[in-house]
C-alpha positions as CSV (number, residue, x, y, z in Angstrom):
1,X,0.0,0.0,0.0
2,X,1.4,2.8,-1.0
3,X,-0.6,5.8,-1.1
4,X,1.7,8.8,0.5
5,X,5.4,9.5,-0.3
6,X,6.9,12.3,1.5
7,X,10.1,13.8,0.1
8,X,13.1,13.9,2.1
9,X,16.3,16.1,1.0
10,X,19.0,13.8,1.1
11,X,21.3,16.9,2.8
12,X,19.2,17.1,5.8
13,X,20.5,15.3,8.9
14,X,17.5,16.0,11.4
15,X,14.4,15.5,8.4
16,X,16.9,11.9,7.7
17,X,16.5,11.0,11.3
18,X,12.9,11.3,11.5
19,X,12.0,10.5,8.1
20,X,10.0,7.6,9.1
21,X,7.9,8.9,12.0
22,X,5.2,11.2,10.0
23,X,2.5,8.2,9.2
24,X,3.6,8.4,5.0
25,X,3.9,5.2,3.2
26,X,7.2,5.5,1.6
27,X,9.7,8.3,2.0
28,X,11.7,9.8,-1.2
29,X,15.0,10.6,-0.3
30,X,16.3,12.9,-2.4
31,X,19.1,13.2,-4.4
32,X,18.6,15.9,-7.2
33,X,16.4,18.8,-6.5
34,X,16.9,19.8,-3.3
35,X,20.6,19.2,-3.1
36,X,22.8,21.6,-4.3
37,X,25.7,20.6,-6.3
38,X,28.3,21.6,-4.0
39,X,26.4,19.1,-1.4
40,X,26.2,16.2,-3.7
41,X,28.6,14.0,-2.1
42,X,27.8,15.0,1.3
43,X,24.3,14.3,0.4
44,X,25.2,10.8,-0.8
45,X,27.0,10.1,2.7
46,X,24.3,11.1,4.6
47,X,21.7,9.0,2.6
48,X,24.1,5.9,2.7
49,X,24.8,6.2,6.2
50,X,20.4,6.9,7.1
51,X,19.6,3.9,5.8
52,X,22.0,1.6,7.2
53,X,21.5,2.7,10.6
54,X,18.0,4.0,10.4
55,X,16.5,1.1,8.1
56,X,13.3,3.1,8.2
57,X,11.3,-0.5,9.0
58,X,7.6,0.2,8.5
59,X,8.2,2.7,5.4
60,X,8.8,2.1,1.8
61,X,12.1,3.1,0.8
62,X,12.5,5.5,-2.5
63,X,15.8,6.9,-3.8
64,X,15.3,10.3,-6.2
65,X,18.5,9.9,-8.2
66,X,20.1,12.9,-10.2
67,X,19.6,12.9,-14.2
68,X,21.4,10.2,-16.4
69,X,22.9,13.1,-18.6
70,X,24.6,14.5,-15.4
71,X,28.5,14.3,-13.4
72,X,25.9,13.1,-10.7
73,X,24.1,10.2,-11.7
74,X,26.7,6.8,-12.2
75,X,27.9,7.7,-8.2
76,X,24.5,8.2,-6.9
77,X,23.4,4.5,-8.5
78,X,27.0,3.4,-6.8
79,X,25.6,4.4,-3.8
80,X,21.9,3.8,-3.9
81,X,21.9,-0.3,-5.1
82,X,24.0,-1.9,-2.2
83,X,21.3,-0.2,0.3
84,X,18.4,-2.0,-1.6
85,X,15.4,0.6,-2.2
86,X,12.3,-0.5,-3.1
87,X,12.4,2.0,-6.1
88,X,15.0,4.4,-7.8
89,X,13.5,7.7,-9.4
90,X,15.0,8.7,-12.4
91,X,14.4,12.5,-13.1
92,X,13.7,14.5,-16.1
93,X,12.8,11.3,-17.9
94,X,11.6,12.3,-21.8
95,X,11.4,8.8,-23.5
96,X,12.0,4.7,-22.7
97,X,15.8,5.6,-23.5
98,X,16.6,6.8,-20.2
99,X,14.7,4.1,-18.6
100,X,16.5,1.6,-20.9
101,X,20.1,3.2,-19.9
102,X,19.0,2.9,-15.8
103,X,17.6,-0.5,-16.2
104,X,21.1,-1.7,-17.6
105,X,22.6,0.5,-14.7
106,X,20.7,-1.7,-12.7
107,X,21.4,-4.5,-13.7
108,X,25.0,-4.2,-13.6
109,X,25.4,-3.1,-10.2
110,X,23.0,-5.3,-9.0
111,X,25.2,-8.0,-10.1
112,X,28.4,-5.8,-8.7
113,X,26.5,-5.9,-5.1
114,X,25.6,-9.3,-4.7
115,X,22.0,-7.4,-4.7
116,X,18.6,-10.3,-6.3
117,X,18.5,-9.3,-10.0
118,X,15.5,-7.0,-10.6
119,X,14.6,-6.6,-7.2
120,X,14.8,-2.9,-7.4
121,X,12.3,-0.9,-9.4
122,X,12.1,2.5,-10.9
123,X,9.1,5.3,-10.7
124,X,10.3,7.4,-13.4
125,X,9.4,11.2,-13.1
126,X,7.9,12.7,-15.9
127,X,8.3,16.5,-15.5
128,X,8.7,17.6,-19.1
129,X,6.1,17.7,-22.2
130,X,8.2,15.3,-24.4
131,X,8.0,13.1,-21.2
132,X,4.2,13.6,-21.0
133,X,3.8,12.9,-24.7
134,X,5.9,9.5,-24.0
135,X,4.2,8.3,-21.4
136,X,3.2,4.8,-22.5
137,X,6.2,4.1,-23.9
138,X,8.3,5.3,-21.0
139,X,6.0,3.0,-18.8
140,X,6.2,-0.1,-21.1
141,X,10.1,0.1,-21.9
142,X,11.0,-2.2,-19.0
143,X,9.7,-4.8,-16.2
144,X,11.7,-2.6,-13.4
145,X,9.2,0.4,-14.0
146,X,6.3,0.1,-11.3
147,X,4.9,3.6,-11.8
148,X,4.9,6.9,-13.4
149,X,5.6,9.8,-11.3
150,X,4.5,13.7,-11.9
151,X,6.4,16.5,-11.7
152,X,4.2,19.9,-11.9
153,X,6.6,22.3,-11.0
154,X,9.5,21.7,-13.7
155,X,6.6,20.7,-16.3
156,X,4.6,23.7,-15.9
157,X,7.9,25.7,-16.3
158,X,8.7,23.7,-19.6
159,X,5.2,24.7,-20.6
160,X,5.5,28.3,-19.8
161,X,2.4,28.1,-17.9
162,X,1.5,29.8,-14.8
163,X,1.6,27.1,-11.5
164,X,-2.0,27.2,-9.8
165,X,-3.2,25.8,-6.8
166,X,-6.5,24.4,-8.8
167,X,-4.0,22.6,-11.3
168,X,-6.1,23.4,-14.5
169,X,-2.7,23.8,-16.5
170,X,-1.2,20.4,-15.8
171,X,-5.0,18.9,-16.3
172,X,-3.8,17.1,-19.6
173,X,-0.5,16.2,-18.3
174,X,-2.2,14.0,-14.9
175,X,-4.9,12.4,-17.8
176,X,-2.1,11.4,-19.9
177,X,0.0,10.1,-17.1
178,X,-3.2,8.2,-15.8
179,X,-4.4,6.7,-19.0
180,X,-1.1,5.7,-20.3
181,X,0.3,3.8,-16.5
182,X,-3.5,2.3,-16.6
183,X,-2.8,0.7,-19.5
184,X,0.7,-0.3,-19.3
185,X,-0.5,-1.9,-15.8
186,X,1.7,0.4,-13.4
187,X,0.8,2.6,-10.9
188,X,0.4,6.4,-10.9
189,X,1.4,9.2,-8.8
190,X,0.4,12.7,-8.4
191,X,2.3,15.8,-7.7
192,X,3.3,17.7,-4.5
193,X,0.8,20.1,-3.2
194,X,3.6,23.0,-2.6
195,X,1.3,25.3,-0.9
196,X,2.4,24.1,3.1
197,X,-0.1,26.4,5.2
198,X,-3.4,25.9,2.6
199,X,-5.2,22.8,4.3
200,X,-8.6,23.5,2.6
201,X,-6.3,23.6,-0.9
202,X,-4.4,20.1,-0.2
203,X,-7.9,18.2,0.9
204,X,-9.2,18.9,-2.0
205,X,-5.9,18.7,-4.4
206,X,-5.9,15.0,-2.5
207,X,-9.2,14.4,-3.3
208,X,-9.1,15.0,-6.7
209,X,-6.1,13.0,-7.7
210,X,-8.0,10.0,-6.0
211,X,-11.2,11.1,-8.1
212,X,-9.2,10.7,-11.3
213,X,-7.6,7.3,-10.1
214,X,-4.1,7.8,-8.8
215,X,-2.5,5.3,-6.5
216,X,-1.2,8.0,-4.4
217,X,0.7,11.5,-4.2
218,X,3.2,12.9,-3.0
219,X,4.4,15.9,-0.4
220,X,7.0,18.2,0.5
221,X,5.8,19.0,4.4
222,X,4.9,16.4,6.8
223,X,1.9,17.9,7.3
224,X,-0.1,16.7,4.2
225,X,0.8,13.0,5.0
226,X,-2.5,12.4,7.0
227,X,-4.8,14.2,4.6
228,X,-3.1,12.3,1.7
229,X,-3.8,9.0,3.3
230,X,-7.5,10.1,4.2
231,X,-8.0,10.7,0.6
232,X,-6.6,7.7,-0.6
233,X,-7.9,5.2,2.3
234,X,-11.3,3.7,1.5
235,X,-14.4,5.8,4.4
236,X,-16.9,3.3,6.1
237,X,-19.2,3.8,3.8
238,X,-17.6,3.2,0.8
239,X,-16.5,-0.6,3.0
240,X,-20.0,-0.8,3.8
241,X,-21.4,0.0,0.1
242,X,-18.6,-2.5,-0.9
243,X,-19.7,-5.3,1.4
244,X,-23.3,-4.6,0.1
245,X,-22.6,-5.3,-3.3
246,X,-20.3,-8.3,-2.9
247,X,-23.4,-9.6,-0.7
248,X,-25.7,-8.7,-3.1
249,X,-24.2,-10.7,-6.0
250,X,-23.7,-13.4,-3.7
251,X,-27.6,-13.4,-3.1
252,X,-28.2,-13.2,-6.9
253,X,-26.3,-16.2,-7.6
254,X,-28.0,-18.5,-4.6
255,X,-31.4,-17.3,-6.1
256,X,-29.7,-17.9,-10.0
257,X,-30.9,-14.3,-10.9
258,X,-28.9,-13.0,-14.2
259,X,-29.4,-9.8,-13.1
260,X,-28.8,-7.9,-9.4
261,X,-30.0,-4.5,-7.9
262,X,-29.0,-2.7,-4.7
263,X,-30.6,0.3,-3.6
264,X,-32.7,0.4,-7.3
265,X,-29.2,0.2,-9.1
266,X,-28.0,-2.3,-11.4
267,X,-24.9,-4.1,-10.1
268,X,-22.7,-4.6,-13.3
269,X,-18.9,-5.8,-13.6
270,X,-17.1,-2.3,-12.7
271,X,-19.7,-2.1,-9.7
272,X,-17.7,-5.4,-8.4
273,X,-14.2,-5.2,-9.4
274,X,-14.3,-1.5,-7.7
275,X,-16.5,-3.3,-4.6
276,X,-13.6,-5.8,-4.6
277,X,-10.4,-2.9,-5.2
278,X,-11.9,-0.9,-1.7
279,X,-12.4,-4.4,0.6
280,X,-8.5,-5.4,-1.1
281,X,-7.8,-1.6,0.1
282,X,-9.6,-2.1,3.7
283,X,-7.9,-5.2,4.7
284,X,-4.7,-4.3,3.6
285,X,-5.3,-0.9,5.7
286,X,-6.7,-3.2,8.9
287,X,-9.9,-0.9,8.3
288,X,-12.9,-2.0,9.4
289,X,-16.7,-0.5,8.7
């Protein structure tokens, strides 16, 4: 279950220490963005040296990595396979090439560690319009890639349009990344809401990314994590509604009815599978209606 990741700059001892302790579901722990490059190395250290004595049991471990094109990136894959992530993001990722050039990365160091072959996966970040317009292809270019990642602030720059809190300008951009990880059967994740003191504006940010049908999202500040996971955690009454419906066709078979209703509604096949996605959801959650 993964339906927060909090980001963690990789430069920060004190965020490091208590990356684990703010309820999200896996922590980023970045590599790129909010390093600068003088840090790099320090930045590397500090990450290497988290991990091993940390192990952040509980919470999924995610590596940001610095761009394949850059001085950065061959030292920070050095670093980041022998501690065994669950996932390594790839930035600025335009087309299946780059995910094609850190698969092999991976696979070579992998080998070089003594770490399972294939046991790490990528989430590449798509943050550009040629990445956006690649989508599918960048999702379907190798087994390692579990999910499609995106990044509003750099894409709205590359777009030279204005960064709102309602998100109409990178509308497109979360459809495409949605409809193209749906079909290449991966995951999707949703952008930072940057706005740290607007609660109303995150609840509903949250709410809508689940509304579309992202897995999850992502944050900057501890302080989203909990309205993240409301958003993305199934209420009573959709487990109730859920339990309902399974009943229901349940009912309809004992009685060999073709056809089911519940509360004057036909029960059809997306009725179940989503009655069946929120119960999967519930009991891997430990929620009870």
């Amino acid at each position: 279950m993964r339906r927060s990741m909090l980001f963690i700059p990789g430069n920060s001892p004190a965020m490091l220490l208590n990356a684990d302790v703010h309820g999200a579901d896996a922590i980023i722990l970045d590599l790129e963005d909010a390093v600068s490059p003088s840090e790099k190395d320090a930045a590397r250290v500090l990450v290497r040296n988290a991990v091993r004595a940390l192990g952040y049991a509980g919470t999924e471990i995610i590596i940001r990595v610095n761009p394949v094109d850059t001085a950065f990136c061959r030292e920070d894959m050095e670093t980041v396979v022998p501690l065994r992530p669950s996932l390594v993001m790839p930035t600025k990722v335009a087309d299946e090439n780059t995910v094609l050039a850190f698969a092999k990365m991976l696979d070579e160091l992998e080998a070089k560690h003594g770490v399972p072959a294939g046991s790490i996966g990528l989430i590449p970040l798509l943050e550009t319009a040629e990445g956006i317009e690649n989508a599918y292809r960048i999702a379907k270019a190798s087994p390692r890639v579990k999910a499609l990642f995106l990044g509003a602030e750099d894409l709205s720059a590359d777009l030279r349009a204005r960064r709102t809190k309602e998100g109409r300008e990178i509308a497109y951009s979360r459809g495409r990344i949605l409809h193209a990880a749906r079909a290449a059967g991966v995951d999707a994740y949703d952008t930072p809401f940057t706005d740290v003191n607007d609660d109303e504006g995150m609840e509903a940010d949250a709410a809508l990314a689940r509304d579309l049908g992202f897995t999850g999202k992502a944050a900057i500040s501890p302080r989203h994590i909990e309205a993240i996971n409301r958003a993305f955690s199934p209420s009573e009454k959709e487990i109730e509604y859920a339990r309902e419906v399974l009943e229901a066709i349940e009912e309809g078979r004992r009685q060999g009815k073709g056809a089911v209703s519940l509360h004057g509604k036909m029960i059809d096949k997306p009725i179940v599978d989503r009655a069946k996605r929120v119960l999967e959801m519930a009991e891997a959650l430990g929620v009870r209606a």
